[in-house]
C-alpha positions in Angstrom: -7.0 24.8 -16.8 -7.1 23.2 -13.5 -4.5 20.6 -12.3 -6.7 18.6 -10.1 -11.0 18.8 -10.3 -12.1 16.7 -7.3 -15.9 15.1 -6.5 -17.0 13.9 -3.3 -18.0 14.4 0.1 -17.3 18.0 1.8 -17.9 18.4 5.0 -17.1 19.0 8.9 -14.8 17.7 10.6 -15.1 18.2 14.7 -12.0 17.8 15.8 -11.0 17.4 19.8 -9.7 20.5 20.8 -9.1 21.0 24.3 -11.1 20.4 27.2 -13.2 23.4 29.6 -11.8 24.1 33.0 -14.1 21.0 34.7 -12.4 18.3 31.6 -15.3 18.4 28.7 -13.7 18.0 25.7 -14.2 20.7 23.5 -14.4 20.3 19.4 -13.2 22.9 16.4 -15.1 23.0 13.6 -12.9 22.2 10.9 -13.7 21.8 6.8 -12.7 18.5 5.9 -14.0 15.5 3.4 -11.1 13.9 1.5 -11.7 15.4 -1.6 -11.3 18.6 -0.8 -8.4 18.0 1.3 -6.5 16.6 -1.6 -7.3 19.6 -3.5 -6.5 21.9 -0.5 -3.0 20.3 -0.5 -2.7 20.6 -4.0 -3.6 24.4 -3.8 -1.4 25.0 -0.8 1.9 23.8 -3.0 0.5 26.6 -5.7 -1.6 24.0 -8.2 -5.2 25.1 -9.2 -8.1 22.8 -8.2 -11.8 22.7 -8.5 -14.5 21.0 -6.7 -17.4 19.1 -7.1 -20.1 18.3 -4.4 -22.8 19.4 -2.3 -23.8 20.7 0.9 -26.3 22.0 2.9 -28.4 25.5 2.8 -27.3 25.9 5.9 -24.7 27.6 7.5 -22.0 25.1 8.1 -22.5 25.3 4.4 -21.9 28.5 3.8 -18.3 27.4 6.3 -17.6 25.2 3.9 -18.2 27.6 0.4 -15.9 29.9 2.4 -13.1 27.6 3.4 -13.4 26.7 -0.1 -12.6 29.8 -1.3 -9.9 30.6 1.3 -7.8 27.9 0.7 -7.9 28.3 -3.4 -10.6 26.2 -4.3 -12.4 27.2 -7.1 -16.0 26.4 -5.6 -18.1 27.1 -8.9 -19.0 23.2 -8.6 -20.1 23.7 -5.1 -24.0 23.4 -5.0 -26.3 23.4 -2.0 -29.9 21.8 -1.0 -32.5 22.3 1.2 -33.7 19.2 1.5 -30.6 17.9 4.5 -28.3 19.4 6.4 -24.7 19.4 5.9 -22.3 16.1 6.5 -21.0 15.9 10.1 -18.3 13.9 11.2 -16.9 13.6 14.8 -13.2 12.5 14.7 -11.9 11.0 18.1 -7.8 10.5 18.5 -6.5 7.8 20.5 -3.0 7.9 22.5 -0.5 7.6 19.4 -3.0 10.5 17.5 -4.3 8.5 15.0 -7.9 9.0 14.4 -11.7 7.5 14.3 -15.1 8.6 12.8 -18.4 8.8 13.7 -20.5 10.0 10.5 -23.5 12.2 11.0 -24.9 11.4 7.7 -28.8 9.5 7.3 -28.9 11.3 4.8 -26.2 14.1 4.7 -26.4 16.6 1.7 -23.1 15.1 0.2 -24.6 12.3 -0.8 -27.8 14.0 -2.5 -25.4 14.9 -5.3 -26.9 14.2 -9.1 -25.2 13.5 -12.0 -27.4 16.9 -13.6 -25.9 19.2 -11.0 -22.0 17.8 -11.6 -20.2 20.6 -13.2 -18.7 19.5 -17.0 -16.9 22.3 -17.5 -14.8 22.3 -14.4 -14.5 18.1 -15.5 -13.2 19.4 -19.2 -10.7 22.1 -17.8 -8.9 19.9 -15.8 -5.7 17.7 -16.2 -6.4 14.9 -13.4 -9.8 14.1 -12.0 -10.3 12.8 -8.7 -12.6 11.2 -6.8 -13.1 8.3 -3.8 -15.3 5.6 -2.5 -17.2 7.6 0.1 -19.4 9.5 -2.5 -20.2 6.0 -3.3 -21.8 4.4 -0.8 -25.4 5.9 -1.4 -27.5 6.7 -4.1 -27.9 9.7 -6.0 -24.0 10.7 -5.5 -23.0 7.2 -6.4 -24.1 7.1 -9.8 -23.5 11.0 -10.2 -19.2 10.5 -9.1 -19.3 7.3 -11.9 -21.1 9.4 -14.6 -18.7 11.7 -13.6 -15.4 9.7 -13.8 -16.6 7.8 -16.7 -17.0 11.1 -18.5 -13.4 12.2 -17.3 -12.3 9.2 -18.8 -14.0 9.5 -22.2 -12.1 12.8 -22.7 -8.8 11.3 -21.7 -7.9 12.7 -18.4 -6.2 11.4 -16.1 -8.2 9.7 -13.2 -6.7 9.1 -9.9 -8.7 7.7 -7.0 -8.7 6.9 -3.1 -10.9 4.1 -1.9 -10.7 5.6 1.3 -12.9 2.8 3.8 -15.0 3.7 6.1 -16.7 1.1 7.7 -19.4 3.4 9.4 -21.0 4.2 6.4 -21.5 1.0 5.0 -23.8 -2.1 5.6 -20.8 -4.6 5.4 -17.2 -4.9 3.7 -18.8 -7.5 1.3 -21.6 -4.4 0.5 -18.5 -1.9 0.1 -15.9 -3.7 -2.6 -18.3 -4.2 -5.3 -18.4 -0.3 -5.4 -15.1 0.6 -4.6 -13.6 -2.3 -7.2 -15.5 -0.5 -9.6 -13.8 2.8 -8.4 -10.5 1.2 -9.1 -11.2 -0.7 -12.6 -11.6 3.5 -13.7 -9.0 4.7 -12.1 -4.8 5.5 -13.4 -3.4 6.5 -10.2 -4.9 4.6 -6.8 -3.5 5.6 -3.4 -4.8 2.6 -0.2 -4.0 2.4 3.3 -2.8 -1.1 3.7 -6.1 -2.0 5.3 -7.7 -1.3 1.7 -5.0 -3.2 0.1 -5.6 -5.9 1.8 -9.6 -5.1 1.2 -9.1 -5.1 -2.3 -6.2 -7.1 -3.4 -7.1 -9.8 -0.4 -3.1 -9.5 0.5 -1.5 -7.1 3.2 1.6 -7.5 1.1 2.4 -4.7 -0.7 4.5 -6.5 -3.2 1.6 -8.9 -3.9 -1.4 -6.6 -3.1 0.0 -4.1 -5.3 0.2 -6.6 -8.9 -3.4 -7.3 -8.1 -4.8 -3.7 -8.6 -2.2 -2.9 -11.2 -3.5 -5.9 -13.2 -7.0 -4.3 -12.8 -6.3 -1.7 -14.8 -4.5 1.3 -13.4 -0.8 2.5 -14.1 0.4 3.7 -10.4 -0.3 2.2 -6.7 1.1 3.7 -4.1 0.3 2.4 -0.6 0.2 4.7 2.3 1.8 2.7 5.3 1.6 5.4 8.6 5.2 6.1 10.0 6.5 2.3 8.0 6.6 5.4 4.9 4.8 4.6 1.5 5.4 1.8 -1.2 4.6 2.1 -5.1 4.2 -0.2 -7.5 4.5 1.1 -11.6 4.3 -1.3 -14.2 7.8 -3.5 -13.1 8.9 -0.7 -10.8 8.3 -1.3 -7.4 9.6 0.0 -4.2 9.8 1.3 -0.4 10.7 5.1 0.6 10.4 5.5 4.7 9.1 8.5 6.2 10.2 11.3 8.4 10.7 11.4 11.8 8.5 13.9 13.2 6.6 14.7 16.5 2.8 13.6 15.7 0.1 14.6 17.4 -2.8 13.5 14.7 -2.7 11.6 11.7 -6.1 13.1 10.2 -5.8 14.6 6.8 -2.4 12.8 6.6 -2.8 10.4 4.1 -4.6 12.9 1.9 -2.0 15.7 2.3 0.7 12.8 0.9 -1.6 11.7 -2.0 -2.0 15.8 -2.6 1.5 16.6 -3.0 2.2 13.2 -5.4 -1.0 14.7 -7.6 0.9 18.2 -7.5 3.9 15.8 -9.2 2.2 13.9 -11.3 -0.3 17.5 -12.9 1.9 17.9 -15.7 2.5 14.4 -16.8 0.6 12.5 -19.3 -0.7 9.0 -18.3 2.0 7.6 -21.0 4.7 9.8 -19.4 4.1 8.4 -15.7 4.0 4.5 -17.1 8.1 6.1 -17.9 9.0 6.9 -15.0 12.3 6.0 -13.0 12.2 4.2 -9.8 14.7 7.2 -9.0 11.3 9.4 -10.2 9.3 7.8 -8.5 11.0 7.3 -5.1 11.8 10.6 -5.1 7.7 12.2 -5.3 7.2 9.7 -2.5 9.7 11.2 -0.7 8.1 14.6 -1.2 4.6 12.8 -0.6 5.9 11.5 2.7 7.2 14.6 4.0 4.3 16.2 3.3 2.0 13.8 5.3 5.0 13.9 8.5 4.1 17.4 8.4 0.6 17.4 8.5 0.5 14.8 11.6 2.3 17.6 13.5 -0.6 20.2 13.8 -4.5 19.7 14.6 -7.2 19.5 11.9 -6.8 18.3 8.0 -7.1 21.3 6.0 -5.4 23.3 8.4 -2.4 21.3 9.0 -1.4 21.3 5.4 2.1 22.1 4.5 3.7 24.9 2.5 6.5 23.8 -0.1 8.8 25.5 1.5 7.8 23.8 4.5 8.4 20.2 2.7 11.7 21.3 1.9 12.6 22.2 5.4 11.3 19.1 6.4 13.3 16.8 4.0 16.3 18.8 4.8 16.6 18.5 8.5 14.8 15.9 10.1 16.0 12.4 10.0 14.2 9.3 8.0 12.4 6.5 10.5 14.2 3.5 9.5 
């Protein structure tokens, strides 16, 4: 039994890494795709995960199968066409290290995903499935991640689900929220930046933006605000928990490393048993969440970055909260 089966995009992130001796700055490939780095950080805290997706026949494919593999990931739902190449994605940092994309992806094999080649098994072993909006944004691997949810759904597992804009690969906001709204009105557990909430809810205020997806449907929101910490909003329950002050260098992968370790929380929990929760619960896996994303703005890459348990424990122990 797996505690989180994930579908979606998987693919490379180049990340700025230096610059050669006359200044030209100089990229790692890293595996990324915020799928898979949910799962990673799932698997990294000792849960088992599965994924679902495609990439190319290529052999930042074959990268990808492999990083896969070494992080935990049980790629059995991993397939691969010849048709495109793999998913690239260029991520530039600004001054404060948070991060931009640039999407190498008319098409990219991600999104050649059909609902035939999705894996049931890995979707019928699992205890949450997960998924997010960039899988749909193009058709086949639109209509293959709903099939795929819907199907989740039908067998009672618990869905949880990251609308996770980006603007790049859509025509339009107003093209995008149809799609991701439809994300949402499947989903239990919804994790947005406060740009999505806003998106979505058409409020930046948490307190307000917050009711309005809960009354679409799911049980938990929790809103991912940068170094202002998180918010969450279950059933009457609502509240704030600040991050962790922490030297950061690059926010990619953060948000998805916090929304990892909450799933890691949430794995043994039935949708009826979260809907009980405490706000003492509850403010205390956003804590955990949050010092897991601190950590992973400290260190280059997504996947990479990703924090131990032990190292969340450290990290809630000794550093001080940003108030």
């Amino acid at each position: 039994m797996f505690d989180v089966t994930a579908i979606g995009e998987l693919l490379i992130d180049f990340t700025p890494s230096g610059q050669t001796p006359r200044g030209d700055l100089l990229f790692a490939r890293i595996a990324g795709g915020a799928p898979a780095n949910v799962l990673a950080a799932v698997s990294k805290l000792g849960g088992k995960t599965a994924f679902i997706g495609k990439v190319g026949k290529d052999a930042f494919g074959a990268f990808l199968r492999e990083s896969l593999e070494k992080a935990g990931i049980c790629a059995k739902g991993l397939v691969e066409t010849s048709a495109c190449p793999t998913t690239l994605a260029f991520v530039q940092l600004d001054s404060k290290g948070d991060r931009s994309f640039t999407f190498y992806r008319k098409p990219g094999a991600d999104i050649l995903l059909e609902s035939r080649e999705v894996s049931l098994e890995l979707i019928q072993n699992c205890r949450i499935f997960h998924f997010g909006s960039v899988s749909l944004t193009d058709e086949p691997s639109r209509s293959a991640t709903l099939d795929a949810v819907r199907y989740a759904r039908s067998l009672g597992k618990l869905i949880s689900y990251d609308p996770n804009y980006r603007p790049f690969l859509w025509e339009s906001s107003e093209a995008a929220v149809p799609y991701m709204l439809e994300g949402l009105s499947l989903a239990d557990v919804v994790k947005v930046s406060e740009e999505e909430l806003e998106l979505l809810s058409g409020s930046r205020d948490p307190e307000e933006g917050s009711l309005r997806l809960l009354e679409k449907g799911c049980t938990l929101v929790l809103v991912s605000m940068g170094e202002k910490g998180a918010f969450y909003r279950c059933g009457s329950l609502w509240g704030y928990r600040p991050t962790y002050q922490v030297h950061t260098i690059d926010t990619n992968g953060a948000g998805d490393a916090f929304f990892g370790a909450v799933l890691h929380r949430l794995s043994a929990l039935s949708r009826e048993e979260i809907t009980r929760l405490s706000a003492e619960a509850l403010e205390e896996i956003l804590s955990y969440g949050n010092a897991a994303g601190s950590i992973t703005t400290t260190r280059h890459g997504s996947i990479p970055a990703l924090p131990t348990e032990e190292e969340i424990l450290h990290c809630r122990e000794t550093f001080p909260l940003l108030t």
